[in-house]
NULUMMI-884334 format. One record per residue (C-alpha): y, z, x. Coordinates in steps of 0.1 Angstrom, whole numbers, padded with zeros to 4 digits, always signed. Layout:
YZX
...
END
This chain:
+0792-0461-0789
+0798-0455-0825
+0815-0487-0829
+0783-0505-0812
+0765-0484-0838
+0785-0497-0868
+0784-0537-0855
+0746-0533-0850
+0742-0519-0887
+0762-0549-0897
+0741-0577-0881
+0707-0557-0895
+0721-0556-0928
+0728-0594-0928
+0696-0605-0914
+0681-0583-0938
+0701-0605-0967
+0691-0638-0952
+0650-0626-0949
+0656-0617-0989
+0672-0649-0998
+0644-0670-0975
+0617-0648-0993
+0634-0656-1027
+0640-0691-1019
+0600-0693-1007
+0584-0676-1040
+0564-0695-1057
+0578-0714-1087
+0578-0700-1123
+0558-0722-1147
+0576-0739-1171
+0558-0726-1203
+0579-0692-1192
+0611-0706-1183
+0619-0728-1207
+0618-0704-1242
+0643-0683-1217
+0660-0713-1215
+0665-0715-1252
+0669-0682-1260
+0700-0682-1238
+0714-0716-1252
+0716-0697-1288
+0729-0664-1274
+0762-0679-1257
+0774-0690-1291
+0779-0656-1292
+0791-0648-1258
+0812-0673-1261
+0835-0653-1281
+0828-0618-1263
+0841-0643-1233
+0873-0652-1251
+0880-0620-1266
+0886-0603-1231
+0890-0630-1204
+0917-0653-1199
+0920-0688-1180
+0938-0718-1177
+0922-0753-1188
+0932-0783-1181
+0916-0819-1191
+0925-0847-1182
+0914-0883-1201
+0918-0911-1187
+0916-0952-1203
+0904-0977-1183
+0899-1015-1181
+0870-1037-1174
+0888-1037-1130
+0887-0999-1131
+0926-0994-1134
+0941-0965-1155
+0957-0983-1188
+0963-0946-1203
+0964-0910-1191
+0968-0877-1209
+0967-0845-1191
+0963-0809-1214
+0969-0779-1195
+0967-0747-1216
+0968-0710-1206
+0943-0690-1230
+0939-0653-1227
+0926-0627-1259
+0962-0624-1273
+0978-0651-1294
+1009-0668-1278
+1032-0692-1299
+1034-0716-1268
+1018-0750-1272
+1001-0765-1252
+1017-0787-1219
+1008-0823-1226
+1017-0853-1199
+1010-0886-1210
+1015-0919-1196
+1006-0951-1211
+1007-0978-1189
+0995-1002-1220
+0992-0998-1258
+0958-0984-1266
+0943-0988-1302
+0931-0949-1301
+0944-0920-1288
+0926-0897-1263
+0923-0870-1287
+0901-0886-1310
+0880-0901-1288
+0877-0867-1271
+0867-0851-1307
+0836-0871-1306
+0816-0856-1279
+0812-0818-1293
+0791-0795-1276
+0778-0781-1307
+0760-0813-1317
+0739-0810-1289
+0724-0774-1292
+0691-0765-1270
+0665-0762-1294
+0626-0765-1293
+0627-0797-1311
+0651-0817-1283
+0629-0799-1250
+0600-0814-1267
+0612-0849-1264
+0616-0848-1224
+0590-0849-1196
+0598-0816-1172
+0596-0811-1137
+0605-0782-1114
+0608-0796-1082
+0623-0767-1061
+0645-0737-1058
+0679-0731-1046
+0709-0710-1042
+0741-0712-1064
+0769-0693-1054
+0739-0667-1043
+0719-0670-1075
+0678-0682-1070
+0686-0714-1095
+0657-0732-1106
+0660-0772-1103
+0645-0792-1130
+0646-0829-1136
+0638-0846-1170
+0631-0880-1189
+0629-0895-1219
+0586-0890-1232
+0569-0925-1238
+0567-0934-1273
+0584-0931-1307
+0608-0904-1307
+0623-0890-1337
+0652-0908-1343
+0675-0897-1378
+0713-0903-1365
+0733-0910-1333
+0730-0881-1319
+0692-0887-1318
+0695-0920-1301
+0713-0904-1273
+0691-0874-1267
+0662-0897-1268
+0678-0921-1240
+0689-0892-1218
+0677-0883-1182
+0689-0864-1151
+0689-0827-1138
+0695-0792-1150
+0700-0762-1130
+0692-0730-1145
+0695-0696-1128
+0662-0680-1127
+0676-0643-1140
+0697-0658-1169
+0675-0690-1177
+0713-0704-1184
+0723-0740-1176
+0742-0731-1142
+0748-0770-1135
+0738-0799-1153
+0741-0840-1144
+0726-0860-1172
+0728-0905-1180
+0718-0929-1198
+0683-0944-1191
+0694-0979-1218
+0722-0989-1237
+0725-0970-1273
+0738-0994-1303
+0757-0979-1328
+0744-0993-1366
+0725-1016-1349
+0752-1024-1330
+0779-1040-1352
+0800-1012-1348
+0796-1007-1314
+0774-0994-1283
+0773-0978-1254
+0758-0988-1219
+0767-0963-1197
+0771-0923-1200
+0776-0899-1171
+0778-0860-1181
+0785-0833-1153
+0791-0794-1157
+0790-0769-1132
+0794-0733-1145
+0801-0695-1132
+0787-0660-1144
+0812-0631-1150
+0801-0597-1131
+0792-0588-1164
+0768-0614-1175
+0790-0643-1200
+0791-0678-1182
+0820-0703-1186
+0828-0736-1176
+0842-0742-1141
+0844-0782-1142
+0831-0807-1167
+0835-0846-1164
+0819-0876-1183
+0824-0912-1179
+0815-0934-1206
+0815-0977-1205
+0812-0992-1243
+0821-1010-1269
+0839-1001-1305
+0837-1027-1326
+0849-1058-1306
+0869-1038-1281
+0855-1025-1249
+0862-0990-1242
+0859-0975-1203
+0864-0940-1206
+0869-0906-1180
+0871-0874-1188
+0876-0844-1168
+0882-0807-1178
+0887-0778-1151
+0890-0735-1160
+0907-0713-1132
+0922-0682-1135
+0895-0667-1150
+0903-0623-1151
+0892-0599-1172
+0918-0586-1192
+0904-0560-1213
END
């Protein structure tokens, strides 16, 4: 009897989670002139958890870039893998290459030239984008709201390159409705961006994915990023993939 107890206070207790998550899943949706300010609030607060994260977590990272050409097939291929934690180690990091063919730059500096901080969430960029919440769902049991964007109609401000891609960008952000932080993200190119006009090159395709986690205690972190990029530098085309995966993550201290 007591065990037919305990199996029936089991099965209550998970229908009573599913009836919550339904009733989460079913609220009505959160207007955007609430969520978005949480939005970025939270995109300028991680710079800082960003470092709390590093000081007492540790992981391993590995990214891998890959050269194409024009068929698809891999003409170079570096792989990084690197353990971090909040002590400092003397090891360097494990680097594979492979080149198949002689490239004209090397993965690293091409890599340098998509930074994360150039592309900070501020009032400024939102501003430029048409929203849309179309629904709710559940990440990794977290009520994430789902919100697609594109490019306003009209001249946008446009004062560098970074500009021209912001103003070209579209796709879908998912941002967890307790944090307001970016828990996934899928973002491309609406039109080819020219670089000075295009004499020193351009780009006609961009795809950017991320798909992040939340510590127990609140700091979020990358779980897998990738981007491919198709272009031109110069007179040489340029058909990119990069991809960059954390595991291991443990607190430490």
């Amino acid at each position: 009897m007591k065990r037919l107890v305990q199996t029936f206070a089991v099965i209550f207790a998970v229908a009573r989670s599913f009836a919550a998550t339904d009733a989460a899943l079913d609220a009505p949706l959160p207007p955007l002139d609430k969520v978005i300010p949480g939005v970025i609030d939270q995109a300028n607060q991680e710079n800082g958890d960003e470092k709390l994260f590093k000081d007492h977590y540790s992981y391993t990272r590995m990214r891998v870039t890959n050269y194409l050409n024009s068929d698809g097939d891999v003409t170079s291929h570096t792989e990084k893998t690197s353990d971090k934690s909040p002590w400092p180690t003397n090891a360097p990091p494990k680097v594979r290459k492979h080149h198949p063919t002689t490239t004209t730059a090397t993965a690293d500096q091409k890599e340098n030239q998509f930074d994360k901080k150039d592309f900070v969430l501020t009032r400024d960029m939102v501003d430029r984008f048409e929203l849309t919440m179309t629904n709710r769902v559940l990440i990794r049991g977290r009520p994430t709201l789902v919100i697609s964007f594109q490019p306003k109609s009209g001249k946008l401000p446009e004062n560098n390159i970074k500009d021209r891609f912001i103003n070209h960008a579209a796709g879908t952000l998912w941002i967890d409705e307790q944090d307001y932080a970016v828990a996934k993200a899928d973002v491309h190119l609406t039109q080819q961006v020219n670089v000075f006009g295009g004499v020193a090159g351009a780009v006609w395709k961009f795809h950017f994915t991320l798909d992040r986690a939340r510590t127990d205690d609140g700091l979020w972190y990358v779980l897998n990023m990738n981007w491919h990029l198709e272009g031109r530098e110069v007179v040489f085309s340029r058909y990119m993939d990069y991809h960059e995966l954390w595991t291991n993550v443990r607190k430490t201290q």
